[in-house]
C-alpha positions in Angstrom: 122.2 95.5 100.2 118.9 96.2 101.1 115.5 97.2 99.8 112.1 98.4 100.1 109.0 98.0 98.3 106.1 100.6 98.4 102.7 99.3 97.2 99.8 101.9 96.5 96.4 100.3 96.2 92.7 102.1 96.5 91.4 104.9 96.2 93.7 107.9 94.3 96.4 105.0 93.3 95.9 105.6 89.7 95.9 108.8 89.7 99.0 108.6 91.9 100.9 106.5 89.4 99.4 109.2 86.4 101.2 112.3 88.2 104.6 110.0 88.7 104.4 108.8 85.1 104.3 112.8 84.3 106.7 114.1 86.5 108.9 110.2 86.1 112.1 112.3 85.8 111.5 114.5 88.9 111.1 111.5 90.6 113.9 109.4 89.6 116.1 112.5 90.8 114.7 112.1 94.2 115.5 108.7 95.2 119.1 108.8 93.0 119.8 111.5 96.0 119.2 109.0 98.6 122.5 107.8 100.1 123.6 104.5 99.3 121.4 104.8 96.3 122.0 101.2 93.6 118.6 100.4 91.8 115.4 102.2 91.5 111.9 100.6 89.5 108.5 102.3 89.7 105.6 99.9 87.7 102.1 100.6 87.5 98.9 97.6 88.3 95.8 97.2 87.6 94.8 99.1 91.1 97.7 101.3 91.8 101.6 100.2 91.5 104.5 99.8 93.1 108.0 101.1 93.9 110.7 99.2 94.4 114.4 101.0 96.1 117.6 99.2 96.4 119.9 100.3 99.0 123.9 99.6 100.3 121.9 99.2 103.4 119.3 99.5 105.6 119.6 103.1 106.3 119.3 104.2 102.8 116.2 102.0 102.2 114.6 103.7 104.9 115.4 107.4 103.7 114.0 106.2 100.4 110.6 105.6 102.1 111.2 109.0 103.8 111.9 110.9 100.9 109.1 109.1 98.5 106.4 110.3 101.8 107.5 113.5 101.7 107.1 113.7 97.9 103.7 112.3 98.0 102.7 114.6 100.7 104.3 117.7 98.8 103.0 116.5 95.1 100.0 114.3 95.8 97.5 115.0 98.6 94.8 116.0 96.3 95.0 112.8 94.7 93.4 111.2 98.1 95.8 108.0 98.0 96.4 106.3 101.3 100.1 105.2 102.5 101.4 102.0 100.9 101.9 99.2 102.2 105.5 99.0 102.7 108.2 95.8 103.0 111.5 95.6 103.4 114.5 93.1 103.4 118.0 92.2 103.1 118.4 91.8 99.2 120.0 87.9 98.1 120.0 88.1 94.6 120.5 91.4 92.3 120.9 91.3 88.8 120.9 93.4 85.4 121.9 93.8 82.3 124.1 96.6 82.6 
């Protein structure tokens, strides 16, 4: 498995994480359509929030970051934020409740 974490600090981050707390569902649909989606968690901060996509593998964590830029692009610009800061890596542990 594999994931990626999206962090959106500055200027137009909370207004970011206001429109995907509005359109949450929208959003979830988008990165359940990635490929090899398993786990998807979106949390807001203090300054911004952050996104976090669990993949099979690498490939799928990457279309997640494609597929979340393209969103933000289509959906966001006139919120002003900046690209986040993005990290990813091979995933050790992964556990839930369900």
């Amino acid at each position: 498995m594999h994931m990626v974490i999206r962090t959106y600090t500055g200027p137009g981050a909370k207004e970011l994480f206001d429109l995907l707390t509005e359109r949450a569902a929208e959003v979830e649909s988008v990165m359940r359509s990635v490929n090899g989606f398993l786990s998807y968690t979106l949390a807001r901060s203090h300054d911004g929030g952050v996104a976090v996509t669990v993949c099979k593998d690498f490939a799928g964590a990457m279309e997640s970051l494609e597929k979340a830029k393209q969103w933000v692009a289509k959906n966001a610009a006139h919120t002003g934020v900046g690209p986040p800061k993005a990290s990813d890596g091979v995933v050790i542990v992964h556990a839930s409740a369900g």
